[in-house]
Residue, then its C-alpha position, 0 to 999 in steps of 0.5 A: x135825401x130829401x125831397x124839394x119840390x114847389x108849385x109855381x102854378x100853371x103846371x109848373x113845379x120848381x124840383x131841388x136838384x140837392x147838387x153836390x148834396x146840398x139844398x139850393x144850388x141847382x133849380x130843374x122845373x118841371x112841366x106836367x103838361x100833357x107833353x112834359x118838359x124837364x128845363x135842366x138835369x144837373x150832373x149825373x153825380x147828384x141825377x138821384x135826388x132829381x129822379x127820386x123827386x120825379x118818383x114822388x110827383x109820380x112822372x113815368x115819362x118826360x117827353x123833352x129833357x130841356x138843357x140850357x147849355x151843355x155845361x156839367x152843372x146843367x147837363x152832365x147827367x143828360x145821358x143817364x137821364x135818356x137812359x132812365x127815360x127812353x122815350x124823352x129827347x134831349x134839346x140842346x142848342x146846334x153848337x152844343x148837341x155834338x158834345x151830348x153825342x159824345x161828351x169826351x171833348x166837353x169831359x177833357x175841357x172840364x178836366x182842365x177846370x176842375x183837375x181830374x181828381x175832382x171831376x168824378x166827386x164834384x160831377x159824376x160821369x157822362x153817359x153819350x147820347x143817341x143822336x137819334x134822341x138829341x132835339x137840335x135846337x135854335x133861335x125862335x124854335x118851340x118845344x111842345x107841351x100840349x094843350x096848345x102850350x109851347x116853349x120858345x128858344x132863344x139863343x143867348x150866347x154870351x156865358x156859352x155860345x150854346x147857350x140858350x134861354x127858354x120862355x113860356x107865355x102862360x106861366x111867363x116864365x124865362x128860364x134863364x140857365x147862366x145867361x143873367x148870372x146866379x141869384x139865390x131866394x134869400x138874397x136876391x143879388x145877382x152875381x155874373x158868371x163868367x166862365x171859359x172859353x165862351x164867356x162874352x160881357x158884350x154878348x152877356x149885356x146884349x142877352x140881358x137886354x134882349x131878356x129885358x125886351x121881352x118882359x117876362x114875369x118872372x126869371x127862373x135862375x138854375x142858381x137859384x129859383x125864380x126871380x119876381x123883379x126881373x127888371x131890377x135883376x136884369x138892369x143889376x146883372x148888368x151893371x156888376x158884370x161891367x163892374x167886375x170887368x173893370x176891377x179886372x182889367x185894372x187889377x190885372x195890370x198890378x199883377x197881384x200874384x193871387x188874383x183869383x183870391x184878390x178878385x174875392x175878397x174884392x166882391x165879397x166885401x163889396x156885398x158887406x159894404x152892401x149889407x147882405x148878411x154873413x150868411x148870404x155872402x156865404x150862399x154866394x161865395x160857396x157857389x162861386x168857383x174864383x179861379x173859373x170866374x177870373x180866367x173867363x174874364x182874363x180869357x176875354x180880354x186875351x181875345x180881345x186884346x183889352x188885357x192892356 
């Protein structure tokens, strides 16, 4: 497997996770601080091509495993990393550290997703971790990374209610999990993500807007890579969330018996009326799992009674 591993300066260095295999699908960045901070692990299933890259840049030790949310793409492989490096802790938002602990709910919830004969393929196992190594985490809390530089927590439930995005003042970078949505370098069109149970479009705008406040150099999507606009990325996530949500509150009401398929074919073909290319459109549409997209929207509106 290849080895993918960018400097973004200022001892920050943007680690290819090769999930599923593949180059581009899931961005780690690497703080070689005098405290290292790893944001993101991807799932175990693909944990190799991650500790191969740390091998090559020559990292014995991490001091914090940073996870934005616990979900398997981003955290999967957060217990066999804590096996591999003993010394690191795993930080993790308050309403996602039990799950880390003992995975088993997260893993059935995945099951019904994913269905059972894909979950050890796609993700690869979960490994429970120590309590004793989870770094719980909140609103306005700061990991450290020596030399007097720190990373600030803030919570941005909306994707997940787990969710958190961490911001880093010297190389003014957001590092924004899922919260903005998914963003590829050679498109640069941000696309929601809106899985269930959690996923919230008002809590997503709030997040979005709170992101905007802050006014960050640069948005570092986990799908895929850093983002140098992030006002245009922040004012276009929000303005396709809302535009998927309405496609679905009236798509929902034909009741088109296929409404995940109806939902793609809608999105993708608006990206060609856009002129993005076929190859873009691939990018995105090979990252984007439909049926999870709808139900998280559907889910939503269930919940708050806005179905119809």
């Amino acid at each position: 497997m290849a080895v993918s591993v960018t400097s973004l300066g200022h001892d920050l260095f943007l680690i290819d996770g090769f999930m599923h295999g593949e180059p581009e699908r899931l961005a780690c960045y690497l703080f070689d601080t005098p405290e290292r901070v790893l944001i993101e692990c991807g799932p175990s299933g693909s944990l190799h091509s991650l500790l191969e890259a740390l091998d090559d840049l020559g990292i014995d030790d991490i001091a914090t495993l940073a996870v934005t949310h616990i979900h398997l793409d981003h955290a999967g492989g957060a217990g066999h990393f804590a096996l591999r490096y003993p010394n690191a802790d795993i930080a993790v938002h308050a309403k996602g550290a039990r799950h880390l602990a003992d995975p088993s709910r997260l893993w059935s919830s995945a099951v019904r997703v994913w269905g059972a004969e894909n979950m050890e393929t796609l993700w690869g196992p979960m490994e429970p971790i120590d309590k004793d190594r989870l770094m719980v985490i909140d609103e306005g809390d700061r990991i450290p990374l020596g030399g007097g530089r720190s990373i600030e927590v803030l919570a941005t439930p909306g994707h997940a209610k787990h969710h958190v995005v961490y911001l880093e003042d010297e190389s003014g970078g957001a590092f924004v999990g899922d919260a903005v949505g998914m963003a590829f370098p050679h498109g640069h069109m941000v696309q929601p993500v809106t899985p269930p149970p959690d996923f919230n479009p008002d809590l997503v705008a709030t997040q979005l807007r709170r992101l905007a406040d802050r006014d960050p150099g640069f948005l570092g999507f986990a799908h895929y890579g850093p983002e140098r606009n992030p006002p245009k990325a922040l004012a276009e996530a929000e303005s396709r969330l809302w535009e998927w949500i309405r496609w679905v509150q009236e798509a929902a009401r034909g009741g088109p018996e296929h409404l995940a398929e109806a939902m793609r074919t809608w999105v993708l073909d608006g990206y060609r009326a856009e002129g993005y290319s076929e190859a873009i459109i691939e990018q995105y549409d090979k990252n984007t799992f439909w049926p999870m997209q709808i139900t998280g929207i559907l889910h939503w509106m269930a919940k708050t009674g806005s179905l119809g």
